[in-house]
Backbone of each chain as ProteinMPNN parsed JSONL, in Angstrom:
{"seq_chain_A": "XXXXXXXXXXXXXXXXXXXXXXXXXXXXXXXXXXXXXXXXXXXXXXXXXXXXXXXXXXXXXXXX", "coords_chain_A": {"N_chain_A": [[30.754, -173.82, -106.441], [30.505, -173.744, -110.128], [30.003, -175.815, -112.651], [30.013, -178.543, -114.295], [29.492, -180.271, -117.088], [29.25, -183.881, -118.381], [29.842, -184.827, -121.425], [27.549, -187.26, -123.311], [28.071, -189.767, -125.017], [26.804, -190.112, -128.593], [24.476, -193.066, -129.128], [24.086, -193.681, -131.895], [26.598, -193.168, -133.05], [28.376, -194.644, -131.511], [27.832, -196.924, -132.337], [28.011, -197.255, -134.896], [30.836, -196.864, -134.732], [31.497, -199.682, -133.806], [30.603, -200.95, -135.066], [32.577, -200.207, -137.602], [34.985, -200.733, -136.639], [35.046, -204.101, -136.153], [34.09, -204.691, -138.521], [36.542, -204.473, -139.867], [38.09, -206.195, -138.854], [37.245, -208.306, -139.756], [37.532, -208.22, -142.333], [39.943, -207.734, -142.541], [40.942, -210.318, -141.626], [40.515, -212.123, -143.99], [41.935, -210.743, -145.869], [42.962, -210.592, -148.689], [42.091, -212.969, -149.726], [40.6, -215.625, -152.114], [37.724, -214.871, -152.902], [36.232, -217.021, -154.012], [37.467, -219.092, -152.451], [36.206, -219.425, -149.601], [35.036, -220.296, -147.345], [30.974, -221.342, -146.616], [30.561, -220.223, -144.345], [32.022, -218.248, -143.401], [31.868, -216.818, -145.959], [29.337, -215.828, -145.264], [29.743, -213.917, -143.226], [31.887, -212.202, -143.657], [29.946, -211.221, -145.556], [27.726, -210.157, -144.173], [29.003, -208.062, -142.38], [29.56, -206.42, -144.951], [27.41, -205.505, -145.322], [26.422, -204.706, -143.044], [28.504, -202.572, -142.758], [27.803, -200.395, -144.862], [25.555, -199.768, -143.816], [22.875, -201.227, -144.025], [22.057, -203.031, -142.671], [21.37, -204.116, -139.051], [23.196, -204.231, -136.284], [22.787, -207.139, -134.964], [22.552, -208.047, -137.82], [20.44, -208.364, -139.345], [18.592, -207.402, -141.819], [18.195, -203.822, -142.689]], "CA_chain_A": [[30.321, -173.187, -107.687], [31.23, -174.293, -111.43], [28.732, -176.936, -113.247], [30.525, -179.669, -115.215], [28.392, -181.716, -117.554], [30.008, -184.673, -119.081], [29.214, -185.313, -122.839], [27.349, -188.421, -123.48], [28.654, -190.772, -126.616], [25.593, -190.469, -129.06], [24.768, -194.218, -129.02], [24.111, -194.206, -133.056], [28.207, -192.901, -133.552], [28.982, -195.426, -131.247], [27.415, -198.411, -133.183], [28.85, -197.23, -136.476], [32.335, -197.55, -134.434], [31.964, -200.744, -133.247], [30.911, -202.025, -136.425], [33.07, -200.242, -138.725], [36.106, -201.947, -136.182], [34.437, -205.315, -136.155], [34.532, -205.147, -140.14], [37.732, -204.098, -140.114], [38.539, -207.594, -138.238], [36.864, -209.186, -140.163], [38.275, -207.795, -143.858], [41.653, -208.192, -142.625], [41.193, -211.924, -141.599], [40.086, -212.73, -145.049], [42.403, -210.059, -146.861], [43.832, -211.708, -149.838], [41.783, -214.636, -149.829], [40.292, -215.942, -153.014], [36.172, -215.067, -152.846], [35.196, -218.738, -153.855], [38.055, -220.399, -151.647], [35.939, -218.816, -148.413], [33.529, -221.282, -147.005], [29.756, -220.02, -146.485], [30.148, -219.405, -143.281], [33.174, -217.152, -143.949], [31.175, -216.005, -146.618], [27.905, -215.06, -144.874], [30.448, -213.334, -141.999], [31.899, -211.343, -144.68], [28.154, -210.165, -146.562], [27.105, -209.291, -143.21], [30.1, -207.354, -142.44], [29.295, -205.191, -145.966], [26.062, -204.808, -145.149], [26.266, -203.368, -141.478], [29.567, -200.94, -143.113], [26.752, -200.204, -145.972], [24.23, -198.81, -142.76], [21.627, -201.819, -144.894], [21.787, -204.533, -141.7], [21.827, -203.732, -137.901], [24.448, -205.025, -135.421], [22.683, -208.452, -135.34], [23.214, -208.786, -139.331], [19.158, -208.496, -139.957], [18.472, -206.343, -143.018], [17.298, -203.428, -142.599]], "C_chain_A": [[30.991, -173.89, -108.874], [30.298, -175.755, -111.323], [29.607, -177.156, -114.291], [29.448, -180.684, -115.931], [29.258, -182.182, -118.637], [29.417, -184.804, -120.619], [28.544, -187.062, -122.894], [27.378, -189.129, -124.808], [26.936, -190.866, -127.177], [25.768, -192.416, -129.623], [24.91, -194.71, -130.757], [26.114, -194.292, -133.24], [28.979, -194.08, -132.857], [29.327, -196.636, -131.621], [28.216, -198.474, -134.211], [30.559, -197.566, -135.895], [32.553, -198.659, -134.374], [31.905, -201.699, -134.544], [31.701, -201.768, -137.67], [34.847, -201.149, -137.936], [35.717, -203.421, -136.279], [34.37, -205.64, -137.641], [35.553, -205.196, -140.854], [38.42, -205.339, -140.156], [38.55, -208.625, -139.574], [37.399, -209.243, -141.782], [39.621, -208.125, -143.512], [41.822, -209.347, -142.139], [41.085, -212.424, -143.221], [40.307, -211.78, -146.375], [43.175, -211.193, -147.859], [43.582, -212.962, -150.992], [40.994, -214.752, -151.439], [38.227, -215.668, -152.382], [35.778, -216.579, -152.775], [36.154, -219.157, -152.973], [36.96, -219.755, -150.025], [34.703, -220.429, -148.771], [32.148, -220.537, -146.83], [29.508, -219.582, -145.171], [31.453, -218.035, -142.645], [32.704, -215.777, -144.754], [29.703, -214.839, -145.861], [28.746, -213.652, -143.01], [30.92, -211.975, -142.95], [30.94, -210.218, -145.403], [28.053, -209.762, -145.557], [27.826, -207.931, -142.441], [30.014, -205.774, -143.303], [28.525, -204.692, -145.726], [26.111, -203.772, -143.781], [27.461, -201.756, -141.951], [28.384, -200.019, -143.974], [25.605, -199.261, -144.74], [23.332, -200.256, -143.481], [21.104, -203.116, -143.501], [22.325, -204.019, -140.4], [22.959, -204.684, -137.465], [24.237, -206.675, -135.143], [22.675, -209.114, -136.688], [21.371, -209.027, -140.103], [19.161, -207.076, -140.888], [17.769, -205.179, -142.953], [15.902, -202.798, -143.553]], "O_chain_A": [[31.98, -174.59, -108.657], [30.014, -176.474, -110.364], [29.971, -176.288, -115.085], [28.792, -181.597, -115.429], [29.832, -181.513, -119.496], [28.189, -184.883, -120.653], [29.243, -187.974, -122.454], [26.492, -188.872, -125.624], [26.03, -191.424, -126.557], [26.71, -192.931, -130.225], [25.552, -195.708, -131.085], [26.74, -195.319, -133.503], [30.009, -194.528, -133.361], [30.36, -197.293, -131.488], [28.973, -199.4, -134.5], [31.338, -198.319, -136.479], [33.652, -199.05, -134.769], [32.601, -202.63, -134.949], [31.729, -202.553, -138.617], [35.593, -201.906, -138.558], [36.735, -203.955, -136.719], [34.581, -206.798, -138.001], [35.714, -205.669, -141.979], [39.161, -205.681, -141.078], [39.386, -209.342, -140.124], [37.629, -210.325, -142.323], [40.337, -208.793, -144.257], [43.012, -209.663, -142.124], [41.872, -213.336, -143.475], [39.629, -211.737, -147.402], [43.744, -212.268, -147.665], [44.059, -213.505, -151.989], [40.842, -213.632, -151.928], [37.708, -216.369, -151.513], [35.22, -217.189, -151.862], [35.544, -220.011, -152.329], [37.804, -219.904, -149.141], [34.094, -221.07, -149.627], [32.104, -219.308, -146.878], [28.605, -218.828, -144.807], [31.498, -217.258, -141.691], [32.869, -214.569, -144.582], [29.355, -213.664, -145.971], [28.197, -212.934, -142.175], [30.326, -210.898, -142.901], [31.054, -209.024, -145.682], [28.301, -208.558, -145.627], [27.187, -206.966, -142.02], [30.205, -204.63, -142.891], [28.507, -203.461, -145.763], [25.91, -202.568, -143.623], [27.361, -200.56, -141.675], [28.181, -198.875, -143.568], [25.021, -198.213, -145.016], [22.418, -199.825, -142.778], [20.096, -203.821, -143.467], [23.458, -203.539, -140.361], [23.476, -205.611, -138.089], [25.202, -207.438, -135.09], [22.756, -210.331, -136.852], [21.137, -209.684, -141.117], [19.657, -205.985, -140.607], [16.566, -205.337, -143.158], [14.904, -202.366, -142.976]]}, "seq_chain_B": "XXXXXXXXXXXXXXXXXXXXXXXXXXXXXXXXXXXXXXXXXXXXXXXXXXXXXXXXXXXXXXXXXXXXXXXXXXXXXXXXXXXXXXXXXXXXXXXXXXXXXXXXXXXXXXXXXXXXXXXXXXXXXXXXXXXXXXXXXXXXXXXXXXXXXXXXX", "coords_chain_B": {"N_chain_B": [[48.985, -177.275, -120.659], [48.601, -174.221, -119.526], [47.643, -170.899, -121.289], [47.57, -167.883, -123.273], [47.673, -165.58, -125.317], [47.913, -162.625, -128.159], [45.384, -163.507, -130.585], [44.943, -165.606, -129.494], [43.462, -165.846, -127.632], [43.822, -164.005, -125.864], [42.551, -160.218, -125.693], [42.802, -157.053, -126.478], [41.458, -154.232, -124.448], [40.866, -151.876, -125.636], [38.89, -148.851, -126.083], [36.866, -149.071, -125.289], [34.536, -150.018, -122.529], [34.963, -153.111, -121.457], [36.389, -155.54, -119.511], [38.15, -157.96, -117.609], [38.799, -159.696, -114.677], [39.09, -162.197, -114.472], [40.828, -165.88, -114.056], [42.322, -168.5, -115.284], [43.689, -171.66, -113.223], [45.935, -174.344, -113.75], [45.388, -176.675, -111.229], [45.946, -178.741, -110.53], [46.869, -182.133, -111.732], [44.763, -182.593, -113.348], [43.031, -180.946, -113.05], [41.812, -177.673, -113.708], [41.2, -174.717, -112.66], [38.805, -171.985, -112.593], [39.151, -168.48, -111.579], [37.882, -166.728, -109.086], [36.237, -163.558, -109.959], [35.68, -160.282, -111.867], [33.583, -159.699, -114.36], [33.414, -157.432, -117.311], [30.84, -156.263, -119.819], [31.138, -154.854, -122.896], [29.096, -153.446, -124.171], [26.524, -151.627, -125.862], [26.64, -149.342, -127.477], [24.975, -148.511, -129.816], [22.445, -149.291, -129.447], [21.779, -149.234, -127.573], [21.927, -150.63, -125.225], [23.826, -150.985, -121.809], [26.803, -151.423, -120.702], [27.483, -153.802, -118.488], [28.599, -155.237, -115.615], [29.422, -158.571, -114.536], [29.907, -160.438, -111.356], [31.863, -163.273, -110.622], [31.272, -164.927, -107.618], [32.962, -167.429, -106.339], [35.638, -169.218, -106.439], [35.634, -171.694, -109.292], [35.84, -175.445, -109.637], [37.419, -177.782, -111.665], [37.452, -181.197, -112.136], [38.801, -182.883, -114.745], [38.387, -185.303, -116.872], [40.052, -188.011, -119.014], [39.582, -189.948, -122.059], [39.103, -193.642, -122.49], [39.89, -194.201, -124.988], [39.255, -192.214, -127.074], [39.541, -188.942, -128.595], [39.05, -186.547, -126.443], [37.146, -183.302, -125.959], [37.197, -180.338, -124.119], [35.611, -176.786, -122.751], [34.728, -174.027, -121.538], [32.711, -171.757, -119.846], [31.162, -168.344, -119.214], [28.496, -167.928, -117.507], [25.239, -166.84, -116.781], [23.055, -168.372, -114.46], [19.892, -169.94, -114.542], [18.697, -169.38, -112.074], [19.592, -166.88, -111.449], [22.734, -166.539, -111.062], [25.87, -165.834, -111.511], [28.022, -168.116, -112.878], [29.901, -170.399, -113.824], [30.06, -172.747, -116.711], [31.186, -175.751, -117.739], [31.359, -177.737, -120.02], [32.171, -181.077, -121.729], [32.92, -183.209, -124.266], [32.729, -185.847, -126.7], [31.539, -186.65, -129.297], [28.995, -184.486, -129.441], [28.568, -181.771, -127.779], [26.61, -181.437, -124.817], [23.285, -179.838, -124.201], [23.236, -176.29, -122.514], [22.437, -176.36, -119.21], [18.625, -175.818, -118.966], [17.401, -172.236, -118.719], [19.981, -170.741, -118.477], [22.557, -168.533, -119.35], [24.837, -167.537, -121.527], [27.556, -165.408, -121.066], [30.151, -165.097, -121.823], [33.107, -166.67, -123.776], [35.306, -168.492, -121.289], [37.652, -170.239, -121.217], [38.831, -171.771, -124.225], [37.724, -174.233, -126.355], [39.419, -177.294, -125.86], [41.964, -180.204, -126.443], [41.388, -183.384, -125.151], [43.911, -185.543, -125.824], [43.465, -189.795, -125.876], [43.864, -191.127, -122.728], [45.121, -189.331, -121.504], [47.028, -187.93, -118.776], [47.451, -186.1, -117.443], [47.371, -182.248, -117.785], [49.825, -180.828, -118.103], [50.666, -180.995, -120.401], [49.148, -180.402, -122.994], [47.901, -177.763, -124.754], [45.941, -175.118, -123.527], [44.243, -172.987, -124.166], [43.056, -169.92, -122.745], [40.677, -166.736, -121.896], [42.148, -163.91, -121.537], [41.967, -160.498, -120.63], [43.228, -157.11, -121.501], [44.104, -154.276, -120.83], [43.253, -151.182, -122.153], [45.346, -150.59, -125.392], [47.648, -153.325, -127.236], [51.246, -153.172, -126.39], [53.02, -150.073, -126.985], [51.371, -149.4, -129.348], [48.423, -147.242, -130.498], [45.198, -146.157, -130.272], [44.699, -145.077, -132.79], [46.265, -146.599, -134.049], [44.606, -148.771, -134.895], [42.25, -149.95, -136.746], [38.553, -148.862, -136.526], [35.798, -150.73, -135.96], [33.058, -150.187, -137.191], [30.367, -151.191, -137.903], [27.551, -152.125, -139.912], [25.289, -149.768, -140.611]], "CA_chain_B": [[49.603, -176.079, -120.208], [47.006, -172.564, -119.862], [47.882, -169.992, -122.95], [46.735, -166.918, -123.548], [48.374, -164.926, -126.286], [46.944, -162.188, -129.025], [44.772, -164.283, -131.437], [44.967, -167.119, -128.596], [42.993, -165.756, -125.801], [43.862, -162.788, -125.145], [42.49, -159.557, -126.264], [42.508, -155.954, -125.389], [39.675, -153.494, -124.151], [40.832, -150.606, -126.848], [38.476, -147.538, -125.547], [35.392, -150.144, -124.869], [34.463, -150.869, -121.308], [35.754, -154.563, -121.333], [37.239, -155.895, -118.736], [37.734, -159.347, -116.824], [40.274, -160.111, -114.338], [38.337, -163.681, -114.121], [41.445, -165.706, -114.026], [42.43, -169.779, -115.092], [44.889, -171.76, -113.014], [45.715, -175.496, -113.329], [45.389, -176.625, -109.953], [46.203, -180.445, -110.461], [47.373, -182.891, -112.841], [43.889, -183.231, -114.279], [42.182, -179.888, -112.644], [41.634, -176.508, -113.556], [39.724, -173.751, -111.667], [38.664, -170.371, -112.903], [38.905, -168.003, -110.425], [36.586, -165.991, -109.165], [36.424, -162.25, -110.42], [34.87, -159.917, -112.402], [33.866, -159.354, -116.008], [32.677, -156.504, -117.857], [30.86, -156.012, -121.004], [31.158, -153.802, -123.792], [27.373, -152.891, -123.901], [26.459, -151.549, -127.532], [25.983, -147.64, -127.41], [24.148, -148.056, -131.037], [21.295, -150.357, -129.87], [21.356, -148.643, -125.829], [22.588, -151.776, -123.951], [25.041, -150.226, -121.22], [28.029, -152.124, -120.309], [27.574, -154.573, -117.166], [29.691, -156.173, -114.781], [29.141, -159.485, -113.639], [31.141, -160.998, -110.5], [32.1, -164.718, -109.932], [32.345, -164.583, -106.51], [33.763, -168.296, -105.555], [35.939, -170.556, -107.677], [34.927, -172.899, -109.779], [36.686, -176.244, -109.392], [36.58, -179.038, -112.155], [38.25, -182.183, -112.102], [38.705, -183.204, -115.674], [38.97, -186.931, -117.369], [40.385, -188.336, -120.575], [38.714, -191.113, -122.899], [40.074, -194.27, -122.405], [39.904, -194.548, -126.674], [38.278, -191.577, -128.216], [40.172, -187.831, -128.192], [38.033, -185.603, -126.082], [37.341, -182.332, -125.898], [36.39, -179.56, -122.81], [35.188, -175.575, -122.897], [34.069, -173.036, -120.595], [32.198, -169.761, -120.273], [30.862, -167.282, -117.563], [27.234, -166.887, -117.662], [24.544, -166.606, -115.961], [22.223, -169.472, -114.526], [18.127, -170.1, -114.145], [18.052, -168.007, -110.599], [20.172, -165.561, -111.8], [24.007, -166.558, -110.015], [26.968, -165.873, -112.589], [28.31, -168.849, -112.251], [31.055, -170.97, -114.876], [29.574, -173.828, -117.032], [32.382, -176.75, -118.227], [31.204, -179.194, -120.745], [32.925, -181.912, -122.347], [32.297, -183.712, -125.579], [33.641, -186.876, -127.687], [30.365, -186.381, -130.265], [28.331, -183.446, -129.139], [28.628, -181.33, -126.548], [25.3, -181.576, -124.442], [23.151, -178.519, -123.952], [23.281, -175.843, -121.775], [21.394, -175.986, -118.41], [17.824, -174.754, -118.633], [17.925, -170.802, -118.196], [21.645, -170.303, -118.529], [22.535, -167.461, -120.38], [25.908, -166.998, -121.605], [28.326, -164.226, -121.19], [31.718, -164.634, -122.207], [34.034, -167.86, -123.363], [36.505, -168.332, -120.564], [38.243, -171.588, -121.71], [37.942, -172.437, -125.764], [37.99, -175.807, -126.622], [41.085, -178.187, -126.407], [41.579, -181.435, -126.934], [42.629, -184.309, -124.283], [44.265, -187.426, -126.316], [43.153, -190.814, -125.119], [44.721, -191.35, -121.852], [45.805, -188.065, -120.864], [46.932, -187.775, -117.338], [48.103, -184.826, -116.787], [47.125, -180.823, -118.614], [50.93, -179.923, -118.38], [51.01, -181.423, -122.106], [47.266, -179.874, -123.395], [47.453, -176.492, -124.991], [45.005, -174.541, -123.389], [43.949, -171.326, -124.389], [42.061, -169.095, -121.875], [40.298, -165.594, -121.94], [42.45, -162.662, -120.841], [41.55, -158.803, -120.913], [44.231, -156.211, -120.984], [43.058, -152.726, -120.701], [43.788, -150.218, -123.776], [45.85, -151.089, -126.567], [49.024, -153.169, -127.425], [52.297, -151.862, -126.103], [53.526, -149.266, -128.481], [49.693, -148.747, -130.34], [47.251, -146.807, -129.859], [43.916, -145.733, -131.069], [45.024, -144.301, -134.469], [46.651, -147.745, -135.081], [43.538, -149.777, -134.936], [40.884, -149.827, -137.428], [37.669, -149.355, -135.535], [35.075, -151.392, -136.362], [31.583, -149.132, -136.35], [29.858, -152.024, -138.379], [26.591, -151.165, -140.616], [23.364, -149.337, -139.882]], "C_chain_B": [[48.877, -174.669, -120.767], [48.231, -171.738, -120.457], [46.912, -169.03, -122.863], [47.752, -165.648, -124.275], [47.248, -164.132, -127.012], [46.403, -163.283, -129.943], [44.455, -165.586, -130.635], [44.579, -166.68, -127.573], [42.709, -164.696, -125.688], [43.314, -161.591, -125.951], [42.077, -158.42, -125.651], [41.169, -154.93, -125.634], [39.879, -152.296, -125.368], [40.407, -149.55, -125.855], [37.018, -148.214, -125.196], [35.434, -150.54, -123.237], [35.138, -152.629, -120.571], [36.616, -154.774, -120.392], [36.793, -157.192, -117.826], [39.155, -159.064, -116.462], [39.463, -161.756, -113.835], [40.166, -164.648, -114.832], [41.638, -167.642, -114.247], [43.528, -170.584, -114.583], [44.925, -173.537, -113.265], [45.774, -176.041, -111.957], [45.691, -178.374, -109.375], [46.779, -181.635, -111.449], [46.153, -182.873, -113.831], [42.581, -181.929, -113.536], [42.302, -178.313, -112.869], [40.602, -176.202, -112.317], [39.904, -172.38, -112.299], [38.397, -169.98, -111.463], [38.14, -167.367, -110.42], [37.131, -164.494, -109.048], [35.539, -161.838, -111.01], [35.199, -159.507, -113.752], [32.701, -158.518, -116.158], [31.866, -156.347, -119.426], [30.933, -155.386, -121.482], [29.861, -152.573, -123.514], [27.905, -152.505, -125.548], [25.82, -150.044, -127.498], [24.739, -147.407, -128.527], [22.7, -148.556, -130.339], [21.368, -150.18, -127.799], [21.51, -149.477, -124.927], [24.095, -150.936, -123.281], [25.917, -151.241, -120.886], [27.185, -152.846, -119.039], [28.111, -155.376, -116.759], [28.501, -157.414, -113.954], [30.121, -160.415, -112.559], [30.672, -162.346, -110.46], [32.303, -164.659, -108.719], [33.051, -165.888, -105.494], [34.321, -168.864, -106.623], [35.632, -170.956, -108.187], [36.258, -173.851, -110.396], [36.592, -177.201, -110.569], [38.162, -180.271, -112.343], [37.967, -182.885, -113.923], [39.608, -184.93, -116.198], [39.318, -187.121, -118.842], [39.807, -189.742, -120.603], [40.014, -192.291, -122.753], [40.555, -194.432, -124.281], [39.869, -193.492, -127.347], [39.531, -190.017, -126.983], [38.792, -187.272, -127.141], [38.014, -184.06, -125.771], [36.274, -181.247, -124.684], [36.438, -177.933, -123.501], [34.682, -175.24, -121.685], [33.682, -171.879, -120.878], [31.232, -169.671, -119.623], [30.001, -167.288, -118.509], [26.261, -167.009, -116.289], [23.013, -167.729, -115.849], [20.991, -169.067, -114.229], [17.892, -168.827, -112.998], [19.155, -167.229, -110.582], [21.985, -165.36, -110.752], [24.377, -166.472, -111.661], [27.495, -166.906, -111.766], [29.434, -169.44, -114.226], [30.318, -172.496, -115.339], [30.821, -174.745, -118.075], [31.502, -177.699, -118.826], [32.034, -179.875, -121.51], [32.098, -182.518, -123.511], [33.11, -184.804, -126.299], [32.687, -186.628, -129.163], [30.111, -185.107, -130.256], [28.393, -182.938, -127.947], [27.019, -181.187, -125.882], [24.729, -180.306, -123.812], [23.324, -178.296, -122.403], [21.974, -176.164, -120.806], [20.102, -175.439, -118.874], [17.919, -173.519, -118.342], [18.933, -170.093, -118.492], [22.038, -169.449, -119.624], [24.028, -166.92, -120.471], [26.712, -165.677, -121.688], [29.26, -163.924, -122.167], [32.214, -166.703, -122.267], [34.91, -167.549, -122.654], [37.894, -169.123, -121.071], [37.842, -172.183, -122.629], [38.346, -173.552, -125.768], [39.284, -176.161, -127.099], [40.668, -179.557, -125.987], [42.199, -182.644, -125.871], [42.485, -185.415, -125.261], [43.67, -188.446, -125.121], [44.028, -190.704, -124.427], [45.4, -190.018, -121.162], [44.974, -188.141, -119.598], [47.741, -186.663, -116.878], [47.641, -183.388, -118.232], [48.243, -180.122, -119.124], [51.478, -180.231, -120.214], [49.939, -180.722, -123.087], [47.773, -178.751, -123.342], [45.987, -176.166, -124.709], [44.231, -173.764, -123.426], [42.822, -170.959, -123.777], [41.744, -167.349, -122.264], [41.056, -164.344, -121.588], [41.657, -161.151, -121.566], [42.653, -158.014, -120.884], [43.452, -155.131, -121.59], [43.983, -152.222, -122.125], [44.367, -151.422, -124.644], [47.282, -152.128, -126.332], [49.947, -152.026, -127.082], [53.066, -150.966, -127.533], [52.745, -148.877, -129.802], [48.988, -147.903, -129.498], [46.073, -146.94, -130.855], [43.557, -145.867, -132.206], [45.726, -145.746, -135.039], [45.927, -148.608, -135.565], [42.277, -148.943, -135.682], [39.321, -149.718, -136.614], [36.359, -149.62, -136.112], [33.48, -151.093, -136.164], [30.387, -150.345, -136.663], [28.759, -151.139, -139.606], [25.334, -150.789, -139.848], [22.596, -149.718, -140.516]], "O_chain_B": [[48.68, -174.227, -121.899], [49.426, -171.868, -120.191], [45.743, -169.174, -122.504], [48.476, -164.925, -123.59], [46.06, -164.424, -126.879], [47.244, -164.175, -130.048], [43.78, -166.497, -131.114], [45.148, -166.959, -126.518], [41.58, -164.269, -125.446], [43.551, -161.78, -127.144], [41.322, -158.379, -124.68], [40.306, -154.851, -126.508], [38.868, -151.907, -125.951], [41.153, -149.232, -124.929], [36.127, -147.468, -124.791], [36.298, -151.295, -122.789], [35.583, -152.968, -119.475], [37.682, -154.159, -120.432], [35.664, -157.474, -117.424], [40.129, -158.614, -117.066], [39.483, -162.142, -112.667], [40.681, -164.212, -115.861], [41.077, -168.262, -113.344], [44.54, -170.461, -115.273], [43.876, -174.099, -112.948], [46.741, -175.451, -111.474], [45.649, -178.924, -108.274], [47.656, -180.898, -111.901], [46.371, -183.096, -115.022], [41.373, -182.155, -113.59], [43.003, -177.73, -112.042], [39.82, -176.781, -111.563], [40.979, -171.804, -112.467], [37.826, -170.57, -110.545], [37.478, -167.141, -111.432], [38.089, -164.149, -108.357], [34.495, -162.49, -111.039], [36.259, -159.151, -114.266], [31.588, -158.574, -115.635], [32.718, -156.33, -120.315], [30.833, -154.428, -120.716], [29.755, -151.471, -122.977], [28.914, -152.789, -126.194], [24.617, -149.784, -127.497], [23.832, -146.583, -128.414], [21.726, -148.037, -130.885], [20.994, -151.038, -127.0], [21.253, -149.162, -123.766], [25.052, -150.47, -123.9], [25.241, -152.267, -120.813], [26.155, -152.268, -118.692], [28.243, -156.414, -117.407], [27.478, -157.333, -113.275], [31.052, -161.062, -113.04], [29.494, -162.676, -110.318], [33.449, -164.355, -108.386], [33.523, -165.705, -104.372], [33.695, -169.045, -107.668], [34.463, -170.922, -107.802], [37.19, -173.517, -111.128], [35.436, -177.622, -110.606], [39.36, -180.109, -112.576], [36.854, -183.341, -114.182], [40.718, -185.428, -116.013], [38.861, -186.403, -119.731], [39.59, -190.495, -119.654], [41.232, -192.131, -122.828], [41.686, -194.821, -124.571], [40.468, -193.587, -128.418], [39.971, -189.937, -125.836], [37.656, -187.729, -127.268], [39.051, -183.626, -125.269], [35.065, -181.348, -124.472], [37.09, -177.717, -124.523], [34.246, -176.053, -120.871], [34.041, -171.11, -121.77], [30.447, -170.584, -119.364], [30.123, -166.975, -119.693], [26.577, -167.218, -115.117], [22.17, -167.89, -116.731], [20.822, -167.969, -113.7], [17.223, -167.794, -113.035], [19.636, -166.942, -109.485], [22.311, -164.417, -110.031], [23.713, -166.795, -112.646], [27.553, -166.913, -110.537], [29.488, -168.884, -115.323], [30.039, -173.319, -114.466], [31.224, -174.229, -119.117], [30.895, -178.478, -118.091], [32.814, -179.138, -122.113], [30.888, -182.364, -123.676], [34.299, -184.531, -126.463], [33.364, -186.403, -130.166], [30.829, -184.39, -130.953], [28.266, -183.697, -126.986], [26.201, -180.748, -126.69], [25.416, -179.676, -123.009], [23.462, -179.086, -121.47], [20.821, -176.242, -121.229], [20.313, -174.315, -119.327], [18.736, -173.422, -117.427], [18.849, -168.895, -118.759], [21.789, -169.761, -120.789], [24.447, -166.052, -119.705], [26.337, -164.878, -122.545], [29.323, -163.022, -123.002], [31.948, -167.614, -121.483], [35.54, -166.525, -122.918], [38.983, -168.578, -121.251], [36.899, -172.972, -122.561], [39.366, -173.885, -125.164], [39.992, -175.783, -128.033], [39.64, -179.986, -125.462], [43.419, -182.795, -125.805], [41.47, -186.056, -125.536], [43.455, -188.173, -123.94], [45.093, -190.286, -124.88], [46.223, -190.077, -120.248], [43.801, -188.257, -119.241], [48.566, -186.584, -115.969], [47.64, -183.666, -119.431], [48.226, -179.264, -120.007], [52.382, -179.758, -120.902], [50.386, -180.639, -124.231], [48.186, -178.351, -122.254], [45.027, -176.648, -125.311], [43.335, -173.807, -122.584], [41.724, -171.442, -124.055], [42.604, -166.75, -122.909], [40.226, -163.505, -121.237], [41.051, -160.934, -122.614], [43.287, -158.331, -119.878], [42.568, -155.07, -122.445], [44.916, -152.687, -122.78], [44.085, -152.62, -124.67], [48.011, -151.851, -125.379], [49.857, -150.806, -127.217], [53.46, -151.299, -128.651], [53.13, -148.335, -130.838], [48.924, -147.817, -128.271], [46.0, -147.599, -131.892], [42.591, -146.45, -132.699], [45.75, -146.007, -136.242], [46.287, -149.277, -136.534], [41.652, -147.914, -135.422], [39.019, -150.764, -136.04], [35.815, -148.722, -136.755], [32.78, -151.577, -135.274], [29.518, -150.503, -135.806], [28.953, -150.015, -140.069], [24.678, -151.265, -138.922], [21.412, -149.546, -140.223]]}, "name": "protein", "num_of_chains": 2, "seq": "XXXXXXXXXXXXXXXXXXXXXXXXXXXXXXXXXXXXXXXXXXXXXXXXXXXXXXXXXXXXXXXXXXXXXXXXXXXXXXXXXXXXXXXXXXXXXXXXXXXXXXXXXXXXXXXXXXXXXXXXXXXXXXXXXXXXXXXXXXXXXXXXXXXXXXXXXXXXXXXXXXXXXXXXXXXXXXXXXXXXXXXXXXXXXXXXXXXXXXXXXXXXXXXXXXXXXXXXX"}
């Protein structure tokens, strides 16, 4: 007797975790730094970064 | 570590039918079990529902896990399933807790929600607060000390 049901991680809350840690990374590699000294592929790591924290670009960095 | 204090669990029957000796023990580093017993309800004299007892009549065992990352949190509470067994339903939750069974018709919380930290291996650290019943009043109250709560018509 006794019925256990596990919770299942809603997959949206999970996404927003992974990418608000993954922006986290990515802001604190390039805390400090001068905007123009960033190269563009620093740069475009960065925008995509804002955008997915923003909700505006999924987890592959396409706009939504 | 299972708790059951006034305002934390426990609360008494007054002059109301109420009664549970339904009963929570830890039984493992990472296991409760409610035991099996019986609980009573109030019933509602205004609105002609009579009191009724429902019995647990086997254990209920659960082996409980912690998140390797994320806090999580467990609950319980006696009701009554689809083909009509009183039986104990345990869900867990990091987000949402996921509905009840089909059918299942709650009674009573047994076990309110607490919280396992990531990594918890063991309950003897986990405030737990469970359901008790004690018959009548506080020791040294009675009746006349308690406001009684008729509600509105």
């Amino acid at each position: 007797m006794g019925k256990l049901i596990e919770g299942q991680r809603d997959p949206k809350v999970v996404l927003i975790e992974k990418q608000e840690a993954k922006s986290k990374l990515i802001f604190g590699k390039h805390k400090r730094k001068k905007i123009d000294s960033l190269s563009k592929a620093e740069l475009d790591e960065l925008l995509t970064a804002i955008c997915q924290r923003l909700g505006i670009a999924d987890e592959a960095g396409n706009l939504l | 570590m299972i708790q059951s204090q006034v305002n934390k669990g426990k609360i008494y029957s007054g002059v109301t039918s109420l009664a549970s000796d339904i009963s929570v023990v830890e039984t493992g580093l990472m296991q409760l079990t409610v035991k099996a017993g019986s609980f009573t309800t109030t019933g509602d004299k205004r609105l002609g529902i009579a009191p009724q007892t429902f019995v647990l009549l086997s254990d209920s065992v659960f082996n409980l896990t912690s998140d390797v990352a994320m806090t999580k949190f467990y609950k319980a509470e006696l009701g009554v399933d689809a083909a009509g067994v009183v039986d104990v339903l345990m869900r867990s939750r990091i987000d949402d807790y996921p509905d009840a069974p089909v059918g299942w018709q709650k009674i009573h919380d047994i076990v309110f929600e607490f919280a396992l930290p990531p990594n918890t291996l063991s309950l003897d650290m986990v405030d737990i607060l469970v359901l008790t019943v004690e018959q009548g009043f506080p020791a040294g109250t009675t009746a006349a000390d308690w406001q009684m709560q008729i509600g509105q018509v």
